[in-house]
C-alpha positions in Angstrom: 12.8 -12.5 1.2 11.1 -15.8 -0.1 9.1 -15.5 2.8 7.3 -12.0 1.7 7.2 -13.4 -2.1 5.1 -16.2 -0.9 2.8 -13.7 1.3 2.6 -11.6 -2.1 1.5 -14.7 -4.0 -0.7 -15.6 -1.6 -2.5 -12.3 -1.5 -2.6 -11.5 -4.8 -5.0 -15.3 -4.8 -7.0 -14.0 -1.6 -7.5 -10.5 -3.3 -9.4 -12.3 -6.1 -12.4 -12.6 -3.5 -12.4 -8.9 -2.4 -14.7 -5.9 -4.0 -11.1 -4.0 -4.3 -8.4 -6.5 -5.5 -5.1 -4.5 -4.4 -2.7 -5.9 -2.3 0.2 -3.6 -1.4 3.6 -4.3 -0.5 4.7 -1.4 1.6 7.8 -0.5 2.8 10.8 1.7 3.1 12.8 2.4 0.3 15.6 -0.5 0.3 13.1 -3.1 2.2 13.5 -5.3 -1.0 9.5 -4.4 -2.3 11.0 -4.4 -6.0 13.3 -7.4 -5.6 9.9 -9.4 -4.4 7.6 -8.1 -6.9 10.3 -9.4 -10.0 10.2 -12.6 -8.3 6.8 -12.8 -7.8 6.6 -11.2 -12.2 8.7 -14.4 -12.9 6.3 -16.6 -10.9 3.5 -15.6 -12.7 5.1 -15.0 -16.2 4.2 -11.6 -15.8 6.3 -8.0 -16.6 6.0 -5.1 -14.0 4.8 -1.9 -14.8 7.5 0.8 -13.8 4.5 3.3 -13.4 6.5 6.6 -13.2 8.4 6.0 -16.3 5.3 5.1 -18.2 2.9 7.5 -16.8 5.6 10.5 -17.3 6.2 9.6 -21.3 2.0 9.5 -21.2 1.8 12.6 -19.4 4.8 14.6 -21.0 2.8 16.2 -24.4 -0.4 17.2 -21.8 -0.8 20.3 -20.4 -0.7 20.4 -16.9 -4.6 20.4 -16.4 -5.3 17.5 -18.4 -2.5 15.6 -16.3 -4.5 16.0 -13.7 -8.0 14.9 -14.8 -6.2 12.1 -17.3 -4.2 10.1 -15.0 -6.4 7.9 -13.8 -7.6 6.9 -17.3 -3.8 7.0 -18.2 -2.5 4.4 -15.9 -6.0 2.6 -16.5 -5.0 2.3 -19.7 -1.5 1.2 -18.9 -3.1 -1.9 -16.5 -5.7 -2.9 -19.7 -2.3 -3.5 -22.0 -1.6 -6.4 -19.8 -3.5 -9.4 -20.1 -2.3 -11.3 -17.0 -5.2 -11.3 -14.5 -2.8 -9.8 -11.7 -0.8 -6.9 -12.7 2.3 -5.7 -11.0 3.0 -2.1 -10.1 6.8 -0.3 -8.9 7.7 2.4 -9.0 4.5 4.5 -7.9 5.8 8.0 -7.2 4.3 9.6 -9.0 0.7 9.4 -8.3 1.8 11.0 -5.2 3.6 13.7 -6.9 1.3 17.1 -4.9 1.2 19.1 -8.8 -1.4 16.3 -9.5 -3.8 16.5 -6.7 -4.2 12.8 -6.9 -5.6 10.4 -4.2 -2.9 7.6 -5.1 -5.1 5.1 -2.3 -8.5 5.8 -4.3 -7.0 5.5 -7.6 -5.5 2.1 -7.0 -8.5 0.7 -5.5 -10.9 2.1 -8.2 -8.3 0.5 -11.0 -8.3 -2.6 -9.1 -12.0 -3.4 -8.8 -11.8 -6.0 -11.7 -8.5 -6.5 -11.4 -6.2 -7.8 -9.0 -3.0 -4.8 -8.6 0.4 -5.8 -6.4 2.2 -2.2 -5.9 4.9 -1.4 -4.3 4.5 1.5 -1.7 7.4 3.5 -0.6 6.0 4.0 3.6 4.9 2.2 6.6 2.4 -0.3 7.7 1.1 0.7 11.0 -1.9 -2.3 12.2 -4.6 -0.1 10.0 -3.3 2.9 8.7 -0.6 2.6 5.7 1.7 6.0 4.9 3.7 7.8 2.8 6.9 9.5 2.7 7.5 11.3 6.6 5.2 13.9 8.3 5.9 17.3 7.1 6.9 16.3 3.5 4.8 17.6 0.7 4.1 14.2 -0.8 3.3 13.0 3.7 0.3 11.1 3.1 -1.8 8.7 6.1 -4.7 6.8 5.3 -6.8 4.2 7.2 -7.1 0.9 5.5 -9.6 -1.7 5.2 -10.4 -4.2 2.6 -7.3 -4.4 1.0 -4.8 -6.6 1.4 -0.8 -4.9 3.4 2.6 -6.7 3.0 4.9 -4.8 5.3 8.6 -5.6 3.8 9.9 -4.7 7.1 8.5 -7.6 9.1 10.6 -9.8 7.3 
């Protein structure tokens, strides 16, 4: 575990050089992504943002079609409260949540262009392609990565 806290600490330094300053811990749910992250918070005197909790009291009093064109600018919003240069993200669900026809990759690298995110990510690290949730699944998303920074919880 202090193994991945100091790759997170370490990343979230190296992402300060890239054009999108995300570094994501990814792993399966129960790889210790949330345990790392509140050690790396306490590091950096830093809080975490528990995004579906937060986004879902933002979103609650919108209809449903200004969820989905607010988000973004709602978790933007979220991310500007804090005034820690690198801000910590668990708890990500629901920008993958298929009712708001979010790209949950995009959004996190277009919020983290002057900022530098760590988020937890609830999939797999697979050399350059990052997923989430299993094949089939509504939520199943596969991207191919580059320029941002992986942590895979399971090589441990």
């Amino acid at each position: 575990m202090a193994d991945i806290v100091e790759q997170i600490l370490r990343a979230s330094q190296d992402a300060a050089d890239l054009y999108h300053r995300l570094v994501i811990v990814a792993g399966p749910s129960g790889s210790g992504k949330t345990v790392s992250v509140q050690k790396v918070a306490d590091h950096l005197n830093t809080s975490i943002i528990n995004v579906n909790l937060r986004l879902s009291e933002s979103l609650l009093d919108l209809p449903h079609q200004e969820r989905i064109i607010n988000i973004g600018r709602l978790l933007g919003d979220l991310i500007a409260d804090f005034e820690n240069d690198v801000v910590i993200l668990d708890n990500t669900e629901i920008l993958f949540e298929a009712d708001l026809k979010q790209n949950p990759l995009v959004l996190l690298q277009n919020l983290s262009r002057n900022r530098t995110i760590v988020t937890t990510w609830s999939g797999a690290v697979d050399k350059d392609s990052l997923t989430y949730a299993v094949p089939g699944h509504k939520e199943y998303r596969k991207y191919k990565v580059k320029d941002i920074i992986l942590i895979n919880t399971e090589d441990k």
